[in-house]
N, C-alpha and C positions, 0 to 999 in steps of 0.2 A: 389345504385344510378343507375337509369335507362339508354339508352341509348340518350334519348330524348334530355341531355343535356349534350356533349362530349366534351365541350371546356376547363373543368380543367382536364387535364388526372392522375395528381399527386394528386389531392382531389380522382378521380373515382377510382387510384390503392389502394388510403389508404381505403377508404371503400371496397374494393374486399379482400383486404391482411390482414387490419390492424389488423384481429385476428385470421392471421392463427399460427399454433402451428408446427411452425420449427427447434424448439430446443428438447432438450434429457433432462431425469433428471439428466443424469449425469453432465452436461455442466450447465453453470447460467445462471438465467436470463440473464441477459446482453448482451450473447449472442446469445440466442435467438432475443431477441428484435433489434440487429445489422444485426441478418440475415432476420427477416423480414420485415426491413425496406430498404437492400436494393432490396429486393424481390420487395416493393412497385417500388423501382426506375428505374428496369428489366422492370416490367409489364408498368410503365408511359411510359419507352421508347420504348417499345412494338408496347405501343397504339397511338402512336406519328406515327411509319414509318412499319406497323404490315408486312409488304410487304419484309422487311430489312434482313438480315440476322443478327446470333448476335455480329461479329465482326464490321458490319458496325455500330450497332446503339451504342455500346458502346465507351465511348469517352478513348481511347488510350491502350496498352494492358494490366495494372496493373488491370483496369478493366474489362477486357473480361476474363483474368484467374479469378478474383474473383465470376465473372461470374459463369464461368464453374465448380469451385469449390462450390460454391451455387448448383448446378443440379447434383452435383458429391456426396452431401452428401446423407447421407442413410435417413435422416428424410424429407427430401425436395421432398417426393412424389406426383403425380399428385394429389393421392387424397386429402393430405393434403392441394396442393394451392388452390383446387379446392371449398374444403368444404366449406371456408366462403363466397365467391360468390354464391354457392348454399343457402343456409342459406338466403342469401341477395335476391337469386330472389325471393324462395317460400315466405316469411313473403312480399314480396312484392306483390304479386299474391293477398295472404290471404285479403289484405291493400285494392282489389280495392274490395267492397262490391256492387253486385248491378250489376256488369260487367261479359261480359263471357272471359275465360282465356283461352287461345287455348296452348296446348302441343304438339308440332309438336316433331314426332320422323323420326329420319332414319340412317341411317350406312353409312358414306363411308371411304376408303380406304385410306390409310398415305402409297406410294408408296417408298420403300428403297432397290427396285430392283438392282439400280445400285450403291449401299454404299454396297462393296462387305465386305467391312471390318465391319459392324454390322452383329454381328449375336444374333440369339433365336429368330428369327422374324416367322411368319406362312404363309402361302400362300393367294393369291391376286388376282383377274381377275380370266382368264381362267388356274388358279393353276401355272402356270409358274414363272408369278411375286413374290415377298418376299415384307411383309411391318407385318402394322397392320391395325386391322378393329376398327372403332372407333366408336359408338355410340350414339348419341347426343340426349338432347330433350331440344328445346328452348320453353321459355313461351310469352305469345305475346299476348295482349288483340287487338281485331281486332276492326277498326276503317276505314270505307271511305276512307278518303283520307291518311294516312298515319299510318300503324299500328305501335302500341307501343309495342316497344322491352323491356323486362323485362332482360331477362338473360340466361343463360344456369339454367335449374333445374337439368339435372343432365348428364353424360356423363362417357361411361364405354370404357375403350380399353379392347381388345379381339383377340385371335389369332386364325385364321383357320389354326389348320393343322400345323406342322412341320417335319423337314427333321431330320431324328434318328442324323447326326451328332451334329444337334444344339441343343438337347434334354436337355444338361449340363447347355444352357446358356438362357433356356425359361424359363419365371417368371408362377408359377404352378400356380396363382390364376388369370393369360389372357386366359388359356387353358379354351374353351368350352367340358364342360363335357354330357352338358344335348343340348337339340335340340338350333339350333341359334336364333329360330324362338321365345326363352323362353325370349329372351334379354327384347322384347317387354312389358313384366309382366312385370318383373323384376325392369323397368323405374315406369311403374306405382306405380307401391308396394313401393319402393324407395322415391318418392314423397313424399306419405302419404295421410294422406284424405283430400279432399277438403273440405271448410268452410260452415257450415250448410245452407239448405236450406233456412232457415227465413233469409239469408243473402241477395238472390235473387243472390250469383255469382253462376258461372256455370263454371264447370273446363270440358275439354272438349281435350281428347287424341287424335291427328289427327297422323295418319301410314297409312300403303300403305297395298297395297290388301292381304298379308301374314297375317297380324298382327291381323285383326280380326279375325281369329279362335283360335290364340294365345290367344287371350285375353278374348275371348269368352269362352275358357275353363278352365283357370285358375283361373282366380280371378275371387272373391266369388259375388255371382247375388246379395247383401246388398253391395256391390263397384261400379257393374257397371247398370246403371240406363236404358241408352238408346242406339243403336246401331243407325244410321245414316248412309246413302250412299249419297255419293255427285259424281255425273254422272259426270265422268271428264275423260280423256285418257293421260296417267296410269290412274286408279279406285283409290280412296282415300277414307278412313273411317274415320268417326269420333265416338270417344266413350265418352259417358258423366258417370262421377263417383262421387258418394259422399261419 
């Protein structure tokens, strides 16, 4: 469900959630299916007051601990809430035949400088600050007067750099091992291929002035079609792939 039409947020979380995989095999269905429907009613109330904190938007505290218990368990991973909105934007994407689909990417910074009591975080700004680096690529067929928002296609957290005492409490697969600058591929590849030409769409990777050497070196010259400069201050690239 696109964003064009946001006024049922309880139908928009059950199409984002409604098949994500929150349960264990050891655990039943049943409750799988109880935690991710109230995962649907987290994300409605999310999308109701996104601004809120999650004490505020939950109504009394039997619900804010069930909450928290929901983000506490080991299966209820980013990537997991993540997948089936991902899922939902690309087949969406795929959906508009004929249209170009812009994939904007870029990074910024989830600041947890002053939550002294988190720790395994990486470094931030000019290395002083503590958080995480976060990822994003949203999809977005461009239109005149008001562009259409598809969704996130995909979105990686990532840690620059940690302090040897937090080494114990850092999750090893946020750790950048290869250059930051690979993250860039990485979203593309991730995607997957865009829909055949006799389609007439046109998928189209827009990043900032790093990302094209990035990508210009890595992925295979049968992915990536055309390079593009759009004169702009910051410099912006776009890369076309199929």
């Amino acid at each position: 469900m696109m964003l064009e039409n946001f006024t049922d947020v309880r139908s928009w979380a059950q199409a984002q959630w409604g098949a994500a995989q929150l349960g264990d095999s050891r655990r039943t269905k049943r409750a799988r299916v109880l935690r991710t429907r109230f995962a649907n009613a987290i994300g409605a109330a999310m999308a109701e007051n996104p601004q809120a904190s999650l004490p505020d938007i939950m109504q009394g505290w039997n619900e804010i601990r069930a909450a928290y218990r929901l983000f506490a368990t080991e299966d209820v991973t980013h990537a997991a809430l993540l997948e089936p909105h991902i899922n939902l934007t690309t087949t969406t994407a795929e959906n508009h035949q004929g249209k170009v689909v812009l994939f904007v990417q870029d990074t910024t910074e989830l600041d947890y400088t002053h939550q002294k009591q988190v720790q395994g975080l990486g470094h931030i700004g000019d290395g002083k600050g503590k958080g995480i680096m976060l990822h994003s690529c949203l999809a977005i067929v461009p239109t005149p007067a008001n562009p259409l928002i598809l969704g996130l296609a995909g979105q990686m957290p990532w840690l620059r750099g940690f302090d040897n005492n937090d080494k114990a409490e850092v999750v090893p697969e946020l750790l950048r091992t290869d250059s930051e600058g690979e993250i860039w591929a990485e979203m593309v590849e991730s995607i997957g291929c865009a829909p055949a030409p006799e389609t007439g769409s046109q998928w189209v990777s827009v990043g900032d002035r790093g990302s094209i050497f990035v990508l210009s070196s890595t992925i295979s010259r049968q992915k990536l079609a055309v390079f593009a400069t759009h004169h702009s201050k910051p410099c912006n690239y776009a890369t076309r792939w199929h």
